[in-house]
C-alpha positions as CSV (number, residue, x, y, z in Angstrom):
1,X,-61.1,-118.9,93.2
2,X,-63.1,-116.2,91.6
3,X,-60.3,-113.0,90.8
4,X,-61.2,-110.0,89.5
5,X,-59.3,-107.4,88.2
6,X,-58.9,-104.0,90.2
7,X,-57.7,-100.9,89.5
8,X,-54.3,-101.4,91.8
9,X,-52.0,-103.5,89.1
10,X,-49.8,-104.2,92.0
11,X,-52.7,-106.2,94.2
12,X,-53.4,-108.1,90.5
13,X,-49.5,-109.1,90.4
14,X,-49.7,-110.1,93.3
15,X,-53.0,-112.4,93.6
16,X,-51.3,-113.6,89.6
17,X,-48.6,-114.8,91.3
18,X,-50.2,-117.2,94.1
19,X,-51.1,-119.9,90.7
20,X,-48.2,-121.7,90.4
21,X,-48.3,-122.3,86.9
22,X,-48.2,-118.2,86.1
23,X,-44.9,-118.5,88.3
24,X,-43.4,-121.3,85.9
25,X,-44.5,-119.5,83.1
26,X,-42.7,-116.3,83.8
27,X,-39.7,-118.3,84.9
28,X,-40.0,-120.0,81.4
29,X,-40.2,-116.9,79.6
30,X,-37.5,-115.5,81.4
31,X,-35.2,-117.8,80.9
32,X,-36.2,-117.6,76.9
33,X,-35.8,-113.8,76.5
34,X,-32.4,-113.9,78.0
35,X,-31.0,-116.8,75.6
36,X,-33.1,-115.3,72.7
37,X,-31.4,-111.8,73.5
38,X,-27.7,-113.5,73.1
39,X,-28.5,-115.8,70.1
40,X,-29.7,-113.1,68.1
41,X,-26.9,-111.0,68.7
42,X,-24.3,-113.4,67.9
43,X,-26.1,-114.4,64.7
44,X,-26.0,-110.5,64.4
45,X,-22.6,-110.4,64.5
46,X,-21.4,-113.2,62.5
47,X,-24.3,-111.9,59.9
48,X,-26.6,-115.1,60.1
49,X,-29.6,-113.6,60.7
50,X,-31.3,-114.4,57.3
51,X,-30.3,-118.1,58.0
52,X,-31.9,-117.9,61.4
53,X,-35.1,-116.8,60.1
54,X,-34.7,-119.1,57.3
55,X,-34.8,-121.7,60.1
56,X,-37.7,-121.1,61.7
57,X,-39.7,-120.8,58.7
58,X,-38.9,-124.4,58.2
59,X,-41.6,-125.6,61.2
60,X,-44.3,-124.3,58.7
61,X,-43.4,-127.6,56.4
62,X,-41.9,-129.8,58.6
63,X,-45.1,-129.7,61.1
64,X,-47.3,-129.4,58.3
65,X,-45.9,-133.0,56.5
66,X,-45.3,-134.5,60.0
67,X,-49.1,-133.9,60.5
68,X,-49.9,-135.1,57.2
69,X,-47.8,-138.2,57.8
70,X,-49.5,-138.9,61.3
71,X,-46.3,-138.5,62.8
72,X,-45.3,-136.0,65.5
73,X,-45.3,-132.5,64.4
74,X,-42.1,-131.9,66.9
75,X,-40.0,-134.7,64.5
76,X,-41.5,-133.1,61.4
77,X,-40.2,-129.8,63.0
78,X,-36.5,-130.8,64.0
79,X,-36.5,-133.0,60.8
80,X,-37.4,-129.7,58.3
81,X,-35.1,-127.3,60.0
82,X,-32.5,-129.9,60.5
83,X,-32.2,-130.7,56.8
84,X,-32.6,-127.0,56.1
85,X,-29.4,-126.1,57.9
86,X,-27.9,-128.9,55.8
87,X,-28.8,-127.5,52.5
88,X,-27.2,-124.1,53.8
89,X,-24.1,-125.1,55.3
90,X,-23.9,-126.5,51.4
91,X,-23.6,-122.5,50.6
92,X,-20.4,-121.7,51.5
93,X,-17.4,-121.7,49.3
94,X,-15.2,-124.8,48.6
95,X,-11.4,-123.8,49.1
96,X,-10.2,-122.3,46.3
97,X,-13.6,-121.4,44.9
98,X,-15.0,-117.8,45.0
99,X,-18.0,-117.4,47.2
100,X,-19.4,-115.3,49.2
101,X,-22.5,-113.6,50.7
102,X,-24.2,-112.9,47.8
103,X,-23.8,-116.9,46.9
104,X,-24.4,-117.4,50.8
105,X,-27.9,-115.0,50.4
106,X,-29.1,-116.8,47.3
107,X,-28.7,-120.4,48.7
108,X,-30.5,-119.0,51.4
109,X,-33.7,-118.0,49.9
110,X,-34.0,-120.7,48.0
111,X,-34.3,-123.1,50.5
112,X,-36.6,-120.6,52.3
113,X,-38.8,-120.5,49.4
114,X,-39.1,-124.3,48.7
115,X,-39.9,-125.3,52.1
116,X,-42.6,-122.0,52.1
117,X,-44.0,-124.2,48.3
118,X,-43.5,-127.3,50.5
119,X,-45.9,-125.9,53.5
């Protein structure tokens, strides 16, 4: 099929939506938005959203050494962020300690910033 764009966007949806693998796509990024849209706003809420990006800057290393390693980058991935949120659930306060979020923050950021060195 030879498909060229025209200046009716509705026609272009349209003739976009006969491939089937435009169809799964939207559905997949659908379906992502939505469960993107709550996550974030609970980790709003509970005031996690430094650890959440802290998280997904872990796939930089954990790829990167999986890749290095000749492994999967996918286990190198779940690997990295899995120890990561390891070495942050470490940052909260043993009972009868003082903590808090400026304890929580720093813990944080440093493991951000060795597995950014690490990448």
């Amino acid at each position: 099929m030879n498909t060229t764009l025209t200046l009716n966007p509705i026609t272009d949806v349209r003739e976009l939506l006969t491939y089937p693998f435009m169809v799964n796509a939207l559905e997949a990024g659908t379906i992502v938005a939505v469960l993107a849209a709550v996550v974030g706003w609970y980790m709003v809420l509970r005031r996690q959203s430094f650890a959440g990006h802290t998280l997904s800057v872990m796939a930089f290393p954990g790829a990167a050494g999986a890749a290095l390693a000749g492994l999967p980058t996918a286990l190198g991935y779940y690997l990295a962020c899995g120890g990561a949120a390891l070495l942050m659930r470490g940052a909260r306060a043993a009972p009868g300690r003082r903590g808090g979020y400026g304890t929580e923050s720093a813990t944080i950021a440093t493991v951000q910033t060795v597995g950014l060195a690490a990448g």
